[in-house]
C-alpha positions as CSV (number, residue, x, y, z in Angstrom):
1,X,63.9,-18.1,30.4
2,X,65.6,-15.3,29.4
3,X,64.0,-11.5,28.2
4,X,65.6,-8.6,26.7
5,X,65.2,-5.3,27.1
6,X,62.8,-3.7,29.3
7,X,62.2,-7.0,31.1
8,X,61.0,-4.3,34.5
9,X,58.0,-4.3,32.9
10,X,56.8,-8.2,32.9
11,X,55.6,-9.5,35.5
12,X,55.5,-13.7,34.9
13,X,55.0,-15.7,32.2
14,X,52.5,-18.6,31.6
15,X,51.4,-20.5,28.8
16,X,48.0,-21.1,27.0
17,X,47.0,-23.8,24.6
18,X,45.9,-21.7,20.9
19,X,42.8,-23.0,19.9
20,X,43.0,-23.9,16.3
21,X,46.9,-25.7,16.4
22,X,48.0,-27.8,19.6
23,X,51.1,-25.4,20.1
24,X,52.2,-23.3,23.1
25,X,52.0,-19.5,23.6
26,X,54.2,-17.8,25.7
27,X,51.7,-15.0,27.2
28,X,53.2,-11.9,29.1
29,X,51.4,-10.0,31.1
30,X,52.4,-6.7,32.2
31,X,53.6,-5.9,35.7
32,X,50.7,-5.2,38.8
33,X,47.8,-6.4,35.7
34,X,47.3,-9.3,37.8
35,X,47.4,-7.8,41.5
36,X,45.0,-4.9,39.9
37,X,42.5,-7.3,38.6
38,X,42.8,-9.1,41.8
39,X,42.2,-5.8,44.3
40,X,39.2,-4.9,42.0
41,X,37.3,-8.7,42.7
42,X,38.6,-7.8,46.1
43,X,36.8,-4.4,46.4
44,X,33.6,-5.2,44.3
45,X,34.5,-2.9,41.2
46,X,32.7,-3.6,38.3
47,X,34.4,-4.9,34.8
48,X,33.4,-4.3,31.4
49,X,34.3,-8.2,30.9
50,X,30.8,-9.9,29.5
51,X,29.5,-12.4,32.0
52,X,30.5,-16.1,31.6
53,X,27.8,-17.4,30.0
54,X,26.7,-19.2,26.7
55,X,24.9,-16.3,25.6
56,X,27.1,-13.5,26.0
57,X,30.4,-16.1,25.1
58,X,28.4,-17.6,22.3
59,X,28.3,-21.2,22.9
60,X,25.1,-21.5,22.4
61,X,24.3,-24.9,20.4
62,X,23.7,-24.6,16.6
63,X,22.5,-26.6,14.0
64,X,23.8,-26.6,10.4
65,X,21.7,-28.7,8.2
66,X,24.0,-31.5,5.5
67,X,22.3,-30.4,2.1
68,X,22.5,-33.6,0.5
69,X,20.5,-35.0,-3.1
70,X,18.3,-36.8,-0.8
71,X,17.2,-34.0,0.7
72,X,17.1,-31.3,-2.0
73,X,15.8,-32.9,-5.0
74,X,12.7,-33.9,-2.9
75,X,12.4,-30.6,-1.2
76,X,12.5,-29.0,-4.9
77,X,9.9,-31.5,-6.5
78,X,7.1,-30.7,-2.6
79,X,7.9,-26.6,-3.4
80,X,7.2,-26.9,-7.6
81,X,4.0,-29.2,-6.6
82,X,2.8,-27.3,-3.4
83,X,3.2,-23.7,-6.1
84,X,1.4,-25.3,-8.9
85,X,-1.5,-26.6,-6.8
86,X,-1.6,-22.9,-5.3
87,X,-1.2,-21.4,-8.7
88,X,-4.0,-23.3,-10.2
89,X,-6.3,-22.4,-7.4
90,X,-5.5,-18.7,-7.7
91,X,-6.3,-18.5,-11.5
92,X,-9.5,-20.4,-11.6
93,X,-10.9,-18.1,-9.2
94,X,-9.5,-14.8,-10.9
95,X,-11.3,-16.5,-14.0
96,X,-14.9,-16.0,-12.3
97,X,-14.5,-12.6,-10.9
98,X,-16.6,-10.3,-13.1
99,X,-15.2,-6.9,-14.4
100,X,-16.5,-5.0,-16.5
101,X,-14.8,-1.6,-17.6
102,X,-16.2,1.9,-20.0
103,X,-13.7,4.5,-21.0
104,X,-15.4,7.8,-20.4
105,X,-12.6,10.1,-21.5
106,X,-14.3,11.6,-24.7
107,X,-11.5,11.1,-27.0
108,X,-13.0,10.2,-29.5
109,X,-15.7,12.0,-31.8
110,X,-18.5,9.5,-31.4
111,X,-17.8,8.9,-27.6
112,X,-21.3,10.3,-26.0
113,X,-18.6,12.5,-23.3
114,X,-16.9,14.0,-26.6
115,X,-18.5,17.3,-25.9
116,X,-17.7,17.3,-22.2
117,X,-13.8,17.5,-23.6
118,X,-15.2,20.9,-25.1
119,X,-13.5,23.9,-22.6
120,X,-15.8,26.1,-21.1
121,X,-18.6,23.6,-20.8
122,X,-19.6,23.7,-16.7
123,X,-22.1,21.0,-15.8
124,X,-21.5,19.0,-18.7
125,X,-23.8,15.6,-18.6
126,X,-23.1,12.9,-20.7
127,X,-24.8,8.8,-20.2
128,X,-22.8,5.8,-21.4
129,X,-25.4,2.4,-22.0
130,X,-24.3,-0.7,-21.7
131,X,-26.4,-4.1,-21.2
132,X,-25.4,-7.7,-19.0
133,X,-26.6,-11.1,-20.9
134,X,-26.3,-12.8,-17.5
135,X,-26.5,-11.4,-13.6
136,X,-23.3,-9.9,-12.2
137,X,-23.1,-11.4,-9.0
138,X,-23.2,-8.8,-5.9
139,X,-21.4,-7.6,-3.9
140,X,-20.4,-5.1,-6.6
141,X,-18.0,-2.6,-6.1
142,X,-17.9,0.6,-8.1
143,X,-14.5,2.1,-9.2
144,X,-13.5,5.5,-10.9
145,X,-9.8,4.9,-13.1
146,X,-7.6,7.0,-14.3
147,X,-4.0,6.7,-16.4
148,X,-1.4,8.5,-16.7
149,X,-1.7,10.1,-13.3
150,X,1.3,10.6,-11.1
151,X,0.4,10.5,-7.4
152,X,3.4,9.3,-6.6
153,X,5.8,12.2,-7.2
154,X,7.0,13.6,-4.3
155,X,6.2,17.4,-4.5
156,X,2.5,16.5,-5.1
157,X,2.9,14.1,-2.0
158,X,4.0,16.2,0.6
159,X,1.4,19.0,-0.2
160,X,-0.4,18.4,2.1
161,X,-1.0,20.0,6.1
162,X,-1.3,17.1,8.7
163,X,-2.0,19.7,11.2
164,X,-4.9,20.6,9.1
165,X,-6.0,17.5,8.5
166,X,-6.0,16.4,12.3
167,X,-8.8,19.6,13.4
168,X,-6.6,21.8,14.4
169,X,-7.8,25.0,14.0
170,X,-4.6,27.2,15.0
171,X,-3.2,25.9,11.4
172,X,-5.9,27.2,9.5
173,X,-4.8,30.8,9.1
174,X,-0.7,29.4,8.6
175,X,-0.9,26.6,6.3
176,X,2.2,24.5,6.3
177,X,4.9,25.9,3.5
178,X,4.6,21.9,1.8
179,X,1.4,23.4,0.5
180,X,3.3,26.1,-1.8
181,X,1.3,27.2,-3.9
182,X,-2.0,26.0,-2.9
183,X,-2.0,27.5,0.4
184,X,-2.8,31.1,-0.1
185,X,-5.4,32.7,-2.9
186,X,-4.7,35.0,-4.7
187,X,-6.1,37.8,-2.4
188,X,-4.1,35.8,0.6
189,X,-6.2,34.5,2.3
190,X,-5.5,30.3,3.9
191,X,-7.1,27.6,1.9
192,X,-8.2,24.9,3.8
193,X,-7.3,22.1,2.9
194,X,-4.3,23.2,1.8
195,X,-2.2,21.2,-1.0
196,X,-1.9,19.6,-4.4
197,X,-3.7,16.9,-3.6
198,X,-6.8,18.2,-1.8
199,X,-6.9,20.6,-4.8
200,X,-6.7,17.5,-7.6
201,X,-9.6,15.9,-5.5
202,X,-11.4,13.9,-8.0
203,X,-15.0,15.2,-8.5
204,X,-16.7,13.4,-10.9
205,X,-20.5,12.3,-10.3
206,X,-22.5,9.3,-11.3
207,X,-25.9,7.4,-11.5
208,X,-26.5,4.4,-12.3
209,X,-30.3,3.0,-14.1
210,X,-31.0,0.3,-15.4
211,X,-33.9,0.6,-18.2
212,X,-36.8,-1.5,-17.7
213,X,-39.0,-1.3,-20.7
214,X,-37.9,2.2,-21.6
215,X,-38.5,3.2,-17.7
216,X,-35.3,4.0,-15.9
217,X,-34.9,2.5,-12.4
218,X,-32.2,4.2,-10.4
219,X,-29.9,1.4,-8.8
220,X,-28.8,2.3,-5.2
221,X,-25.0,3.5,-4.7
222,X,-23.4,2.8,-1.3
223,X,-21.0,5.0,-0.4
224,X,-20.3,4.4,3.3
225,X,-17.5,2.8,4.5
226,X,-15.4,2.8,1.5
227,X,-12.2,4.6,3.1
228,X,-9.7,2.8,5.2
229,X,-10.9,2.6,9.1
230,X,-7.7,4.1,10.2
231,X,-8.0,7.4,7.9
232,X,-11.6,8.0,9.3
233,X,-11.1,6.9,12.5
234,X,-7.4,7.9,13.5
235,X,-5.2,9.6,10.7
236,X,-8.1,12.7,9.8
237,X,-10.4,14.6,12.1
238,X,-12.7,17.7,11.5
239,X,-12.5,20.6,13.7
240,X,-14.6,21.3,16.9
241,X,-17.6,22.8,15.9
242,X,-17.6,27.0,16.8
243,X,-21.2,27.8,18.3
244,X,-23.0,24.9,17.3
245,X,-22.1,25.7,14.1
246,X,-19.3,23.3,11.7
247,X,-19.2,25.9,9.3
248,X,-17.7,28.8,11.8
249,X,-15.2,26.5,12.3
250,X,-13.6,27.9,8.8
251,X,-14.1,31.4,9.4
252,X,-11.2,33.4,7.7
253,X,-10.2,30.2,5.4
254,X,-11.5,29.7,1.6
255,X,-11.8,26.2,-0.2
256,X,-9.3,24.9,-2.2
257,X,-9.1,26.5,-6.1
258,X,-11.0,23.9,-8.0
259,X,-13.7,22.2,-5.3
260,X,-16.8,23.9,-6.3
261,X,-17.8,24.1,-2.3
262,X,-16.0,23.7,0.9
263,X,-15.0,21.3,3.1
264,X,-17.9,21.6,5.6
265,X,-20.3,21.4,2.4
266,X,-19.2,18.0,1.0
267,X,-22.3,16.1,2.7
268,X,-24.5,18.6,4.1
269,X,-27.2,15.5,4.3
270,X,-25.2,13.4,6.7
271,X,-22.5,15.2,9.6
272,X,-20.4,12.0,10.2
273,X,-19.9,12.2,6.3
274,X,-18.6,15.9,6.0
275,X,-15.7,17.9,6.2
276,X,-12.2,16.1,6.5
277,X,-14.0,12.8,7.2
278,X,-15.9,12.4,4.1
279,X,-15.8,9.0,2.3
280,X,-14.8,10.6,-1.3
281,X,-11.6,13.0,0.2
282,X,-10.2,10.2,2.6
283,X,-10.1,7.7,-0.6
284,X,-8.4,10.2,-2.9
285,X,-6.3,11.6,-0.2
286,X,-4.3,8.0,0.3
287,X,-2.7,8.3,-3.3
288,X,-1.4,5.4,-5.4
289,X,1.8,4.4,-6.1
290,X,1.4,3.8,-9.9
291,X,0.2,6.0,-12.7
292,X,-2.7,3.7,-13.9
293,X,-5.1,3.3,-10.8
294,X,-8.9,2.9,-9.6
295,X,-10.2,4.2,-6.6
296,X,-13.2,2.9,-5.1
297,X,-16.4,5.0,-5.5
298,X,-19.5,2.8,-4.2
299,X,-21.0,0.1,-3.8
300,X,-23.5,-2.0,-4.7
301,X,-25.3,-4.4,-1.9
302,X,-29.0,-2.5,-1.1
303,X,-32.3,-2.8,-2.2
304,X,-33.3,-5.0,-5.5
305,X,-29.3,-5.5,-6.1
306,X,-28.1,-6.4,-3.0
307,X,-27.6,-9.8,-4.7
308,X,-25.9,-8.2,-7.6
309,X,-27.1,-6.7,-11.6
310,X,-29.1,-8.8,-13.1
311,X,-29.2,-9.5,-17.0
312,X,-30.5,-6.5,-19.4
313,X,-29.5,-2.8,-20.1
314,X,-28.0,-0.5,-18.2
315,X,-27.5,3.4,-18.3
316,X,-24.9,5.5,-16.4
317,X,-25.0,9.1,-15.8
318,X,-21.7,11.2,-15.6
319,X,-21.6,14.7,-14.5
320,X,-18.1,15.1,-16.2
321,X,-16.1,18.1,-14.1
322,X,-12.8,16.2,-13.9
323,X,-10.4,17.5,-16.8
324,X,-7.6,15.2,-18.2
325,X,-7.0,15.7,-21.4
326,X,-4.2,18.3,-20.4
327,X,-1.7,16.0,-19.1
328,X,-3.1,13.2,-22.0
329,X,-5.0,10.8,-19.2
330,X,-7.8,8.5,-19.7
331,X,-10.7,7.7,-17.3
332,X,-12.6,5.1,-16.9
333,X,-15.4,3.2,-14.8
334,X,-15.2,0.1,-13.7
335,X,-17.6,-2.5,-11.9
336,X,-16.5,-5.6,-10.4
337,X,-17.0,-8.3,-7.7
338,X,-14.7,-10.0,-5.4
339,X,-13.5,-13.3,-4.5
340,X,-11.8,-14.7,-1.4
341,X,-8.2,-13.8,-3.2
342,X,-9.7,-9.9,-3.7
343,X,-10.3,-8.7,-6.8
344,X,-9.4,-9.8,-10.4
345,X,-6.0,-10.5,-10.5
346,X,-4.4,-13.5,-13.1
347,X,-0.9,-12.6,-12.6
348,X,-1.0,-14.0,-9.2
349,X,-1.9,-17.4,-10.5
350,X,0.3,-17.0,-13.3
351,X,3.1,-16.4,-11.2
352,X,2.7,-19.3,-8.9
353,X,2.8,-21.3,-11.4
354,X,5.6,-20.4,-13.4
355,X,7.7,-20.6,-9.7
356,X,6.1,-23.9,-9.5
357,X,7.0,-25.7,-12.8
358,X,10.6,-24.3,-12.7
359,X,10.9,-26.3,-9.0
360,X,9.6,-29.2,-10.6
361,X,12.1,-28.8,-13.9
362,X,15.0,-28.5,-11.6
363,X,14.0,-31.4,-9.2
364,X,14.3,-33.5,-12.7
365,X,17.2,-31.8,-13.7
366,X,19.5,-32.3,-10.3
367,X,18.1,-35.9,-10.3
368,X,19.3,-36.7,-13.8
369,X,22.7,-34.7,-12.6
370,X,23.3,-36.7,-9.5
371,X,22.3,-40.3,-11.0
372,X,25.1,-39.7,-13.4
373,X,27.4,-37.7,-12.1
374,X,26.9,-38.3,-8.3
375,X,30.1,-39.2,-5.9
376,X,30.8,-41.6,-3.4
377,X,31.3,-40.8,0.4
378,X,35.3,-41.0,0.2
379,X,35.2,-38.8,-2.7
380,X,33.3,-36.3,-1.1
């Protein structure tokens, strides 16, 4: 064999077999490649070459499943049949879950809360009846609603000061700049908690009777445990208390703008239910993602009711302090029970079936395709 040019620079020749056609290569390798790979086995020098295994040379064994008729029409028709069977199931039981729902806003002129909407009306009371012809089946849970509320928008989200949030007491007096500009008062001094959404903080009141031959008979509201366990018992902690005292703790700070008292008044009945670890702030402060929400307020599961409302009338107390009508949203309160899917919820069920029946369609539809237009083996 014969090589021109700079033939100094080759060192031998051999041939390899290519993989994908049965021809020859002719392979050169340059001069002293061979006698260096050889000195480094020699003297133990490490490679970057991948070990010679299946692994790292990927010949591991794979499996490539043959979709054939046989197998996909069938397949189709179990997935549309398993769906429907699960879509059925879903919305029977969304069809006994109990809701019931009363707008509060005071839009209207003869809403009872119409003169709550009035401005410059503090402590504004106003009691919306309703009665049940059958018993709403306990446990009830108790939710507050409101529309056209963006939590999700991103300048309101970040207002907030983890640092805060967390106990720390050195970030009191130097609230975190995300809290512009509900982290100073107007006379500069820290507001703690600092924030857009400490300051929204939802503070509507209620209380619930139900009227027993014209005698009211307060129903018991449960308001413990209705925040996540990992807000109260990892993601939020109060500060150390300063002489015995929880209060001292917030020396040199003032409450937010619009909470009528401050953080370490929220519960002054109950201690593990105050401050940055009360039920109400942890459930607003984990905002929603849509406009139209509920946020869970109490519940109902003690005394007479722990096995739910029975039939007759009902009256509900709101001490309406939450405005809305600014930025044209609605609230509402709503009571409901729960099944072993959750809460009230048809579009699951819908939606399962819907998958379901267009699996079965197509099952029908391939099979009528295949026994008419279906190919033999040579063809194939």
């Amino acid at each position: 064999m014969r090589f021109v040019g700079r033939t100094s620079h080759v060192c031998d020749v051999y041939y390899g077999r290519s993989i994908r056609k049965a021809e020859k290569l002719i392979q050169v390798r340059p001069c002293g490649e061979r006698d260096r790979s050889n000195r480094m086995k020699n003297e133990g020098e490490t490679t970057e070459r991948p070990d010679n295994t299946a692994f790292t040379q990927q010949r591991l064994p794979a499996w490539q499943p043959i979709l054939s008729a046989g197998i996909i029409i069938p397949g189709f028709l179990l997935i549309g049949l398993a769906f429907i069977g699960i879509g059925v199931g879903l919305f029977l039981t969304s069809q006994t879950i109990q809701v019931l729902e009363r707008d509060y806003t005071g839009i209207a002129k003869d809403s009872p809360c119409f003169s709550c909407t009035i401005p410059n009306t503090p402590n504004c009371t106003c009691e919306i009846t309703f009665a049940l012809s059958e018993l709403f089946k306990g446990p009830i849970f108790f939710y507050y609603g409101l529309s056209n509320y963006y939590q999700n928008f991103r300048k309101y989200g970040v207002s907030k000061d983890y640092n805060q949030l967390t106990g720390d007491t050195q970030y009191f007096k130097s609230p975190d700049n995300f809290c512009f500009p509900f982290d100073y008062d107007s006379k500069k001094n820290p507001i703690v908690p600092c924030g857009a959404i400490a300051n929204s903080m939802f503070n509507d009141t209620f209380e619930l009777y139900q009227i027993i031959n014209g005698t009211k008979k307060q129903v018991p509201l449960d308001g413990k445990g209705i925040s996540w366990w990992t807000d109260y018992n990892l993601k939020y902690r109060n500060p150390v208390l300063v002489d015995g005292s929880f209060a001292k703790a917030f020396n040199g700070t003032v409450k937010p703008i619009n909470w009528p008292k401050p953080a370490y008044e929220l519960d002054l009945t109950d201690q593990n239910n105050n401050g940055f670890l009360n039920q109400d702030f942890l459930v607003w402060m984990r905002r929603s993602a849509l406009p139209d929400f509920r946020k869970l307020y109490r519940r109902i599961t003690e005394g007479d009711y722990s096995g739910g409302l029975p039939a007759g009338n009902y009256s509900l107390t709101v001490h309406y302090n939450y405005p809305v009508m600014s930025f044209d949203g609605k609230k509402k309160v709503v009571f409901s029970n729960v099944s072993w899917m959750g809460g009230k919820n048809d579009f699951l069920g819908i939606a399962y079936l819907v998958v379901g029946s267009l699996c079965v369609v197509m099952s029908v539809v391939m099979l009528i395709v295949y026994a008419k237009f279906k190919f033999s083996d040579d063809d194939v």
